[in-house]
Structure formats: structure tokens, C-alpha cells
N, C-alpha and C positions, 0 to 999 in steps of 0.2 A: 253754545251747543254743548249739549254732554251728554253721556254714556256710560252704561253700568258698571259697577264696580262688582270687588267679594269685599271692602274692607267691614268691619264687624262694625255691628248699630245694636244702640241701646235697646232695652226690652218695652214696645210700645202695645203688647198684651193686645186683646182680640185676638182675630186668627193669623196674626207674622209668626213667621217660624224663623227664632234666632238662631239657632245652628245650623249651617246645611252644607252637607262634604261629600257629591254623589261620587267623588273619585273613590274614596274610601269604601273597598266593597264590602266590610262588615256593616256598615252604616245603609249602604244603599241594601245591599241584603234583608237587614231585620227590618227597615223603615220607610227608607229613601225610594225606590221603589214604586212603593203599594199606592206613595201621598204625591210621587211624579207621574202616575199615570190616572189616579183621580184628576188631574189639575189637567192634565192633556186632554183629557175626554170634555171634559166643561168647557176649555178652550176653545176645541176645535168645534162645539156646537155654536158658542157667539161668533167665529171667526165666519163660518160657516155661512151665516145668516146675512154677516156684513159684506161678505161678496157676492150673495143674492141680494142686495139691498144696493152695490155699486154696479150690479151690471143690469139693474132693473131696465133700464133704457134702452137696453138690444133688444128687450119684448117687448116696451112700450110703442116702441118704431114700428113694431109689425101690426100695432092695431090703426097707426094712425094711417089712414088711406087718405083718398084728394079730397075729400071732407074738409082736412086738417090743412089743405094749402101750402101744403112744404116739398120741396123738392128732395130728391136723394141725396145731393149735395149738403141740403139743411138737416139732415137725419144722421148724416156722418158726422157734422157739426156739434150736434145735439151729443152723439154715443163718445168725441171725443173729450167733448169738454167735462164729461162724467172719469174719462179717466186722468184726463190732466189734473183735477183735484185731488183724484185716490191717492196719486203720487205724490204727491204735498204733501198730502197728509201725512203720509209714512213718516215721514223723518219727526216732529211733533208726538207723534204718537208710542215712536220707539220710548221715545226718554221721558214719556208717563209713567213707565211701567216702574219705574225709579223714584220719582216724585212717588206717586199715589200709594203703589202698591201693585202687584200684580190682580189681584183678586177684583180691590177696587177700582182699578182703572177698567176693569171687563165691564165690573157694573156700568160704567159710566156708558162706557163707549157702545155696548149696545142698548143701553135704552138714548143714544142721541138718533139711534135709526131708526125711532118714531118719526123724527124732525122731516126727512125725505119724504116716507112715506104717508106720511100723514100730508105733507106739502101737493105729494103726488094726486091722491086720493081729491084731491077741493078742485085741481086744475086739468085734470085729464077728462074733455073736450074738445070737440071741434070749436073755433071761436078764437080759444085762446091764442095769444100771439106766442111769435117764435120767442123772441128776449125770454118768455115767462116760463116756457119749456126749457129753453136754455140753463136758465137758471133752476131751474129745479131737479134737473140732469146734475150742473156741478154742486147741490147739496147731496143728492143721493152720491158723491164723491165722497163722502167721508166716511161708508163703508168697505174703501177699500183701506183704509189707516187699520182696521183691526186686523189686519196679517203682519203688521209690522209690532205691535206694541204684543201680540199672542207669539210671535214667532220669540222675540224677545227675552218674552216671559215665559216660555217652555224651553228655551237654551240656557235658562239658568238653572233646572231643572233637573237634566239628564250629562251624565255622563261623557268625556268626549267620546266613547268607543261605542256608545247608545244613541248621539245626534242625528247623525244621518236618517238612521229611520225613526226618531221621534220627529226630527224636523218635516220628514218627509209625511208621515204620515197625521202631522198636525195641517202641515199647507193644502196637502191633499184633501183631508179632511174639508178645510176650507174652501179649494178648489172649487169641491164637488158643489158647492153653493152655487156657481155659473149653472150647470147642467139642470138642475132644479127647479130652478126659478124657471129655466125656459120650458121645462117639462109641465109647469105647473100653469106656465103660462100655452102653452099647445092644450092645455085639457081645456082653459077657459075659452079659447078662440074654437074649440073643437066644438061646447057645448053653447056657443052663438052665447058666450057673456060676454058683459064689457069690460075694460080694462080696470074699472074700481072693481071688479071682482077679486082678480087679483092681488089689488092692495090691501083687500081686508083677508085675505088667508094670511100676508105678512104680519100687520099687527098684533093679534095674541100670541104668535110665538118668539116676537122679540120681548115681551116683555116676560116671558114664559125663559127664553134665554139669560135676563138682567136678574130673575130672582133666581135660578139657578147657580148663577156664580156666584149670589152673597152669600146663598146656604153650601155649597158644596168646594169652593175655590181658598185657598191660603197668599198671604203673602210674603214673600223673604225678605228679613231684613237686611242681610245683607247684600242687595243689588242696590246699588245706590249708584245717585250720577255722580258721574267723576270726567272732570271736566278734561285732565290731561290724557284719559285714554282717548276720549273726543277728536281731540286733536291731535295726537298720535295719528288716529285711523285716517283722518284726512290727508294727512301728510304721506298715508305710507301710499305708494302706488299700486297694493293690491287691493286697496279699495276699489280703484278706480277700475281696474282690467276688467275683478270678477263685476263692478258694476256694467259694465260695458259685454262681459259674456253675460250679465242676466238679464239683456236688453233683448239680445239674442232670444233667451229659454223663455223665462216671464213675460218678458214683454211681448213675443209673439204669440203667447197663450192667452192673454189678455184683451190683445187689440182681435185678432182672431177670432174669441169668444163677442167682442161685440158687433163683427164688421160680416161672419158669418153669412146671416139670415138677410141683411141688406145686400150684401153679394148677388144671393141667390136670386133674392125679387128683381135685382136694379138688372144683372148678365144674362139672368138665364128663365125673367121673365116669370118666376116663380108665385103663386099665391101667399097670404100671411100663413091659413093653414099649411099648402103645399112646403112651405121655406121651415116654420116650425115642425114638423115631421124630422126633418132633419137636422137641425142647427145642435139641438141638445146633444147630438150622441158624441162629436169630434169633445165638447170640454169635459162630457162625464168620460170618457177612456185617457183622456190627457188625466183627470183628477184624479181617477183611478191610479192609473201608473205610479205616479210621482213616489208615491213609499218604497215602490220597487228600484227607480232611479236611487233615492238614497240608500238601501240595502245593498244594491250593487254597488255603488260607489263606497258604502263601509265595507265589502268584501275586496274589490278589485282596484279602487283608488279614484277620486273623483274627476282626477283629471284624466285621466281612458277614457272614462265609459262619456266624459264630456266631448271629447275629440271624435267620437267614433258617433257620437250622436250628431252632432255637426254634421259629418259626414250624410247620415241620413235624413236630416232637412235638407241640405240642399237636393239630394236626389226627390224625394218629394215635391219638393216646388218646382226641381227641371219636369214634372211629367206635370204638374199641373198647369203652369205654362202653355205646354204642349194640349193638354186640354180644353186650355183658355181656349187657345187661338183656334180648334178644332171644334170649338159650342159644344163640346163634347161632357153633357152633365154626369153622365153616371160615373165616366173615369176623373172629373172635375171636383167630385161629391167623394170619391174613394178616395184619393189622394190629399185633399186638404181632412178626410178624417186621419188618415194617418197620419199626416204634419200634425196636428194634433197632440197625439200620444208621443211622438217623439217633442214636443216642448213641454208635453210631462213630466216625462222621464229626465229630459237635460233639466227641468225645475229639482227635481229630489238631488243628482248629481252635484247642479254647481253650490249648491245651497250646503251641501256635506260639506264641500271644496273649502268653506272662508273658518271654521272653526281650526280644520286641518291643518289649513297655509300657516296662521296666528302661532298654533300649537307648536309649528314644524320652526318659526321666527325665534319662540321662547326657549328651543332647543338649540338654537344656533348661536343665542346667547349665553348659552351654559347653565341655563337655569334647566332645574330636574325636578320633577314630581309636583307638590303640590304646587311649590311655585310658579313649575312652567302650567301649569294647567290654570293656576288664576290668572297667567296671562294671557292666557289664550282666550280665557272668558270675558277678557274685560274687552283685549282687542275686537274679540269677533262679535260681541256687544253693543259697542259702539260702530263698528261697520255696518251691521243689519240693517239698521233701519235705513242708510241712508242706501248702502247697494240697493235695498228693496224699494226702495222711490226712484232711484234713477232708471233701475229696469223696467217701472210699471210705464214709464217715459215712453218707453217702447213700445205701449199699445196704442198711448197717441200717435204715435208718428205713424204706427203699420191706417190708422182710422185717417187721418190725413194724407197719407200717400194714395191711399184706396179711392178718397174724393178725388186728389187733381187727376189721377188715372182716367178716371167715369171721365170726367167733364173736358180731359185732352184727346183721349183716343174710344170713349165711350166703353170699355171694359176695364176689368183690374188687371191686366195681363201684363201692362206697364210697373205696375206696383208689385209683380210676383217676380217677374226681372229685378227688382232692385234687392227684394229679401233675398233670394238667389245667391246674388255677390255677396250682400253683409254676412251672412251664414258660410259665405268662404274666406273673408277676413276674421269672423269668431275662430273657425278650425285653424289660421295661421297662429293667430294667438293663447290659444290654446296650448299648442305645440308648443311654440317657441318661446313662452314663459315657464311653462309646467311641466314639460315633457323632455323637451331641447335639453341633452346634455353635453355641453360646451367640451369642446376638448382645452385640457391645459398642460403645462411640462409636469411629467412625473415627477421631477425634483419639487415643484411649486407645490403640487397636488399631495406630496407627503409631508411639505413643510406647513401646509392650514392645515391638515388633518392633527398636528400635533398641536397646532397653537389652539385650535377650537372647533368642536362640531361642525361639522359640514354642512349649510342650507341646501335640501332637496325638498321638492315639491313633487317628484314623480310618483310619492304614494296617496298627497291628498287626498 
């Protein structure tokens, strides 16, 4: 495994850009800038597309009625095994961006999202077996790997005190790709088409996305894999935490965005159209948000506005709960939109939070300025991708909790009790990594301050 570096690479001409110093704000002034926010815009349209391309299969579910012979059971099956691949992907995907290039790994990876949809497009019938939906659910998997090798590739890009809401507002960007697809897909069920209608609205705009990044997108050379930041980040245990909080934020945004519309039809008896009316609006205000999450967390510090969000999922899923068990859809329909926006919002937050933590590590080794900021780059580099796979982990599990719930107590009411608790172990941890500030003897506490920086985390 490996993970981006800054150290300097030879001039291999086309479009790699051999210098790049966004810390330097003379440089990001006159240049840095103008060519990091070209590159975000092209990103977040391929990225975009590829998470309308991974969550195709939460619309696909809604067209397929008892025609298709599949249980709810086998439709949870179907929307999980779509995200257990995205996840995979991620980590793969991160450390293309290194290999290939930034620019050219875009090309690549959205013209692979023919492969799904074009697969989609030959077998979406009545007829076909489960195995061959299955499997064409976890090809269209591999549009959720463009949020990791994009997110990657726009954090070598901007500035630390500019990430937050670049990060934010590239994932968002891409977010919004959930909301889309099913808006797009509510027009076709709305106007009695079939589901190949659908997949040929996708195909010219992905390939409409792959030549826009050869014409408009650069690559840096110096992001390179480097194998020992790699395994630095594995080793350090803030991989592992913030991966475990973004299991919490991503990962319930995810699983959520595909378990929605099958909710609706399986508890509360819903039609495709009647379920599509509503499923788009909870991930388009969750995608929305998320720049605002990062904004706030570059103003206020990522770990508050993370802890204080916590806080507001679980109040959300205690009333939704209460709703479950009440068949009560319109307070059931409110409350899971605004769980929602708040797995938005904590997406832009804890996502600021890992460049922060790295930055705040390279501080407490003494290292200052550009130094500490290439380490910050290289650590929070190599954790991306893999935080961003282990969170999206999280949408399988909420997709497979959601089944044995139906099939043990015939609701998901089981399955909202259990987010409930883990949304109150994220806010302990939260706390009491990030926030928790330990008391020590004043004598101790002035004798590290002279030997060395002080590791704090309270402003991530």
C-alpha cells in the first residue's frame, strides 16, 4: 500500500505541473488558486456522476415490482452489495491519483462507469436471475472509488486553511450525485418509462465527464506514492478513530441514501412513485450542507461542530424511532430528512478534522512551516483513502441491519435502536479523544511545554 507524498519529480511535460506550494500565498495568489479551483470544478463533476452511478440500484429497486420475483430482503441484498464494492474501491483508488496522475486517473475512472451502466442497461428485466442483478449492483460499485482518488487529488491542491471547504464542497459536490439520479429516476417512473430509460440519460454524460478532464484537468508531480507515509497512517490510531467517526457521518449518509425508498415501500406500504417523491430530498440537503459542515469546522474546529452533531443524530433517530413504532409516516418522513442533513454536515466536519489532526501531530514534533505542512499532506494523504472505505463500510452495515430488522420484527425500528447507541459511542469518542482535556501536575505540564509543543486536538 502507499500514499501521496510532495517529494519533487522529474519534468514529464503534458499537463503535470512541477512546482506546487499552495502554502505560499504569493504563489497561491498570482496562480495557485485560479488552476485549484479549475481542477475542483472538473473533479467534482466526474466524482459526481460516479456516485450517481454507485447508488443506481436504490432506483433500480424501485422499478423492479413482483414481476422481478425478489423479496425486500433480496433488494437490501442487491443495494448492499453495491456498497460493499464502493468501499473497496476507495482505498485502490486513493493511490491512483499518484501512480497515474490526477487528471488521468479522472479520465480513466469515469469512463470505467460505462462498464455498470452499460451492464445495467442489457439486464434490467423481469426474467433475469437474482446472482446477475447482484452482480451488476457490485460493478456499478466502483463508482463509489471516485470520492476517494477526487478527494485525494483536490487535498493536494488547496491550502491547509482552504481544505475544509474545498474538501467539503468537492464531496458535496459529489454527494449531490445521490439526489440526482433519484430525481432523475422519479421523472422516469413519473412518465410510465422503463428503467433503460434511465441508463441511457447516464451514458452521454459520462463520457461527456471523461473528456472534460483530458481538456480541462492537470496533474502534480509531486504527489507521489510513498510507501512509508502509508504505513505511518496505519499505524497511527487516528486513522482508525476518525475512520470509525466516519462510519458514523459517511457511512450513514450512504447506507441511508440507498435503504431510504425501500424503507418507505417495505414499512409504510409506499408506491415506487409514491416512495420516489420523497427519497431524493433527505441526500440532496444532506449534499447540500456538507460545505457548510466544512466551513464551520474551518471557523469553529472540527471537532465541536463534530461532537455537537453527534449529538443531533441521535436526537433524530430517538423521534424516528418513536415514529417507527407509531406507523407514524409524516413524523417518520421529517425526521429521517433531517438525519440526513445532519450526516451532511458531520461529512464536511470530520473530513476537515484528518488534515487538522496530521498538521496539529507535525506541530508537536517541532517541525514549522513548510515542513510541518508536507507532513500533514503526506499523513492526511495516505489516511483518505482508507478512512473513506472504512466509513462507506457503514452504509453496508445501516443496508444489512435494515434486512434482518424487516425479516425479525417486520420494521426497521430494530435497526434505528441500534444507530441510536452507535451515534452515542461516536459523541464519547469524539469527546474524549479530541476535546477531553486531561488534567496533569502543573509542574509536569510546564516541564513538556518547554521540552516541546504541546499535542492539542481541540481546534481541528
Amino acid at each position: 500500500m502507499t500514499a501521496p507524498s510532495t517529494a519533487p519529480a522529474p519534468s514529464r511535460g503534458g499537463r503535470w505541473i512541477e512546482h506546487w506550494d499552495p502554502e505560499d500565498e504569493a504563489f497561491w495568489n498570482e496562480t495557485g488558486e485560479k488552476v485549484a479551483r479549475r481542477n475542483l470544478a472538473f473533479s467534482v463533476l466526474s466524482e459526481h456522476i460516479g456516485f450517481s452511478i454507485w447508488t443506481l440500484w436504490s432506483v433500480m429497486v424501485l422499478f423492479m415490482g413482483p414481476e422481478y420475483g425478489l423479496t425486500p430482503a433480496d433488494k437490501f441484498v442487491i443495494v448492499s452489495m453495491a456498497t460493499l464494492v464502493g468501499a473497496i474501491v476507495r482505498v485502490p483508488y486513493t493511490f491512483a491519483v499518484a501512480v497515474f496522475g490526477g487528471r488521468n486517473w479522472t479520465i480513466v475512472s469515469a469512463s470505467l462507469l460505462l462498464l455498470p451502466t452499460i451492464a445495467a442497461f442489457v439486464v434490467m428485466e423481469p426474467g433475469t436471475s437474482f446472482t446477475t442483478f447482484l452482480l451488476c449492483a457490485m460493478l456499478a460499485g466502483i463508482g463509489g472509488g471516485n470520492f476517494a482518488s477526487s478527494m485525494t487529488n483536490i487535498n493536494a491542491f488547496f491550502p491547509l486553511r482552504k481544505k475544509g471547504w474545498a474538501l467539503g464542497l468537492n464531496a458535496g459536490g459529489g454527494n449531490i450525485g445521490v439526489p440526482v439520479v433519484q430525481l432523475v429516476g422519479l421523472a422516469v417512473i413519473g412518465a410510465s418509462a422503463g428503467p433503460r430509460v434511465l441508463l441511457g440519460i447516464y451514458i452521454p454524460f459520462i463520457v461527456v465527464a471523461a473528456v472534460l478532464a483530458a481538456v480541462c484537468m492537470d496533474n502534480i508531480s509531486s504527489v507521489k506514492n510513498d510507501t512509508g507515509a502509508a504505513k505511518e497512517a496505519v499505524r497511527d490510531p487516528h486513522t482508525w478513530i476518525m475512520s470509525f467517526l466516519y462510519i458514523g457521518t459517511f457511512g450513514s449518509f450512504i447506507g441511508y441514501s440507498f435503504a431510504f425508498g425501500l424503507v418507505l415501500q417495505t414499512q409504510f406500504g409506499r408506491t415506487p412513485l409514491q416512495a420516489a417523491y420523497v427519497t431524493f430530498i433527505g441526500p440532496l440537503l444532506g449534499s447540500l450542507i456538507r460545505p457548510v459542515g466544512g466551513w464551520l469546522a474551518d471557523r469553529y474546529g472540527g471537532a465541536k461542530i463534530t461532537l455537537w452533531n453527534f449529538v443531533g443524530m441521535a436526537v433524530a433517530t430517538g423521534i424516528i424511532v418513536i415514529a417507527s413504532m407509531r406507523e407514524s409516516l409524516p413524523l417518520f418522513t421529517t425526521a429521517f430528512i433531517v438525519l440526513f442533513v445532519l450526516t451532511g454536515l458531520g461529512n464536511g466536519s470530520t473530513y476537515k478534522m484528518i488534515p487538522g489532526i496530521f498538521q496539529a501531530k507535525a506541530v508537536a514534533k517541532g517541525l514549522t512551516g513548510e515542513e510541518a505542512a508536507g507532513y500533514g499532506r503526506r499523513l492526511s494523504g495516505a489516511s483518505m483513502g482508507l478512512i473513506g472505505a472504512v466509513g462507506a463500510l457503514g452504509g453496508l452495515g445501516i443496508n444489512l441491519a435494515f434486512r434482518q430488522s424487516f425479516l425479525s420484527v417486520g420494521s426497521g425500528t430494530g435497526a434505528f435502536v441500534a444507530f441510536l447507541a452507535f451515534y452515542g459511542v461516536c459523541f464519547v469518542v469524539t469527546w474524549a479523544v479530541y476535546l477531553r482535556r486531561p488534567a496533569a501536575a502543573p509542574q509536569a505540564t510546564a516541564a513538556a511545554s518547554e521540552a516541546k509543543p504541546q499535542l492539542s486536538y481541540a481546534e481541528v
